[in-house]
N, C-alpha and C positions, 0 to 999 in steps of 0.2 A: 504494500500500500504506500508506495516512495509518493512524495509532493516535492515537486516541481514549484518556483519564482518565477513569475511573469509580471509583468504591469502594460497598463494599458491607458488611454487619455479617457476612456468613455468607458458608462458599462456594458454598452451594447457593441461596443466593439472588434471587440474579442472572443471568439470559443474556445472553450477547451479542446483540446483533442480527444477524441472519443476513447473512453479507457484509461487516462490518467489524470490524474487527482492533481488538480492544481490551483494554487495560492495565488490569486492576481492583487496585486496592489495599486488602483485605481486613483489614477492622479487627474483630475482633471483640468483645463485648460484655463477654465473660468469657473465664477460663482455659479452653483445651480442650488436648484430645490429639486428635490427628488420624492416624487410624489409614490406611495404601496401600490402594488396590483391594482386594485378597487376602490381606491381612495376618488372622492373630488373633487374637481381644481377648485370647484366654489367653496372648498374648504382654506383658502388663502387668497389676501390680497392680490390678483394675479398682475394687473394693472402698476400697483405700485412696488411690485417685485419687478417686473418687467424695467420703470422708472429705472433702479437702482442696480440695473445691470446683471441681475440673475436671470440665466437660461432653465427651461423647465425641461427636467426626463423623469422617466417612471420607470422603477424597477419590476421583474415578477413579482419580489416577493413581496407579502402582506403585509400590513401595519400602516403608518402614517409618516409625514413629510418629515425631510431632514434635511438643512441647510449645511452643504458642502462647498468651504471654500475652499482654494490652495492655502497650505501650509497651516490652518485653523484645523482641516478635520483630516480625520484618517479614515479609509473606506475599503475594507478586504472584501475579493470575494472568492469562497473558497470552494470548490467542485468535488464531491465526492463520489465514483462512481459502485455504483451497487451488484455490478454484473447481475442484474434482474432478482434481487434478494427480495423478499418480502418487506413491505413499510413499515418502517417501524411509527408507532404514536410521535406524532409530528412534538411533541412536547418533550416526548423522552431525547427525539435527535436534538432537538436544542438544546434540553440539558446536558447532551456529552459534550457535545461543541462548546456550552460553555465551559465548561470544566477544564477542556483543554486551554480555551484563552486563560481560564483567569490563571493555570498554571505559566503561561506563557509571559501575564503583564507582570506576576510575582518575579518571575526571572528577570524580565527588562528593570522592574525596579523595585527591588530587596525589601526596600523602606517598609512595601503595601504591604508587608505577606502579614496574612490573616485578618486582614481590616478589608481584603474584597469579600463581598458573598456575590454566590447566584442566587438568582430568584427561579424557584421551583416552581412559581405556581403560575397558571394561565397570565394572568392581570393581576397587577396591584398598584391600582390609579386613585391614592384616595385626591388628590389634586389637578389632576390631568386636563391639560388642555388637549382634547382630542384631535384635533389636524396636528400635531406636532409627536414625533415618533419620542422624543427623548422629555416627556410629561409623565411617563408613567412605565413600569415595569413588568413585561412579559418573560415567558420562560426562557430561559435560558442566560437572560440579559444579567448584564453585573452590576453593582452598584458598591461605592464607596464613602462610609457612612450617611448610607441611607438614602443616598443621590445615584442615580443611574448617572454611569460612566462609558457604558459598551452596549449598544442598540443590536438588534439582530432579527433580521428577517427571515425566510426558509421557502425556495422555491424546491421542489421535487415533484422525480416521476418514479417507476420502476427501476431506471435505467441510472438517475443520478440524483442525488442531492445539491445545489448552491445556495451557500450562507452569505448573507448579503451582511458585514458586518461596518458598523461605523462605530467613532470612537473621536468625541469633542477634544480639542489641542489648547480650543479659546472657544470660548461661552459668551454671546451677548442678547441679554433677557431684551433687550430695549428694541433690538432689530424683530425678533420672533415675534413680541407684544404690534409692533409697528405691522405687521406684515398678515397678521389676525383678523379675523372679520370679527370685528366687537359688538353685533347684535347679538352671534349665537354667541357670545362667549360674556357676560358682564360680570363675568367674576375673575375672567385676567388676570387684574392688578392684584388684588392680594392673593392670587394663587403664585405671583411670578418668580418668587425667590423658593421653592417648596420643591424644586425639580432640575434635575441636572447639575452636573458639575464638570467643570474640563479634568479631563485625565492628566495628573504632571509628568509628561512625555517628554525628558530631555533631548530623547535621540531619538526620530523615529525609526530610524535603521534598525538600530536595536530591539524596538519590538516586533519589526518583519522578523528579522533573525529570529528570534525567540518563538514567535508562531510555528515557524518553518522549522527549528528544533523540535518543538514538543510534539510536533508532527509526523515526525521522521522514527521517534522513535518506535522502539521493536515493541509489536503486541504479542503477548504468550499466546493469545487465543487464535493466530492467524497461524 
């Protein structure tokens, strides 16, 4: 089960190669919003996103919007192929995957270990601005004191798994709340500080590395 380093500008850019399991580190060009499968656009200012120079893309996976800038956010996305395995409970594949990052951000950075947890359970939004993916905590997702730090999506078929994973460098409540459609949401402001937190990523190299390490290593059970 060897993983392969690739990167790419877009995430629709690139495919895997069919039968190898590979880690893309998705850099892209410009600011975007990146809206889930089923999510919509009337869930954000799209107009005044537009203004301010973000491009709109949508990923497979599910969940809700996430504001990707260069060098602000970090954006894996990682292919796991199944050779036609049975599916596993989409909840259980998210908790291993997280289990493997949060081993991964412990290694890039020593300091966290044992102050990340994952979140087990479906949802845990007691604050959650809904258009926004990093308001609230789904399976698999990490969080550091109590603040999600590591968002994660889950597109799959028979044939593969892709984790659509992001990871905030720098947080700004003021641009998210700006960018909100404030009829459905009038409870915004005093929700705004209740959610999220940037991850202190000195290096990000380091936590590619560190992904692609704890990845690589040998399973008893294969």
């Amino acid at each position: 089960m060897y993983w392969t380093l690739g990167a790419t500008d877009n995430s629709n850019s690139a495919l895997p190669e069919v039968g190898k399991n590979t880690l893309f580190q998705v850099r892209p060009s410009g600011p975007l919003i990146v809206f889930g499968k089923n999510q919509k656009v009337e869930d954000i200012d799209i107009l005044k996103a537009r203004k301010l120079g973000f491009r709109l893309a949508r990923r497979k996976g599910g969940g809700s919007a996430v504001i990707v800038e260069p060098g602000n956010f970090l954006w894996f996305e990682l292919t796991y192929w199944k050779q036609n395995k049975t599916l596993e409970d989409p909840a259980l594949e998210l908790n291993l995957m997280g289990g493997i990052l949060l081993e991964a951000m412990e290694m890039a950075l020593p300091a966290l270990k044992g102050r990340l947890v994952i979140n087990e359970k479906r949802n845990n939004a007691p604050n959650s601005w809904p258009q926004w993916c990093f308001s609230s905590l789904g399976s698999g997702e990490i969080a550091l004191d109590q603040k999600k730090v590591l968002g994660m999506a889950l597109y799959r078929n028979r044939e593969r798994s892709t984790y659509f994973v992001g990871i905030p460098l720098n947080w700004d409540q003021n641009l998210h709340l700006e960018l909100s459609i404030m009829d459905k949401n009038a409870e915004l402001e005093s929700n705004r500080e209740s959610w999220a937190t940037p991850f202190p990523v000195s290096n990000e190299l380091d936590l590619t590395q560190a992904v692609l390490e704890v990845l690589n290593r040998p399973n008893p059970s294969e």
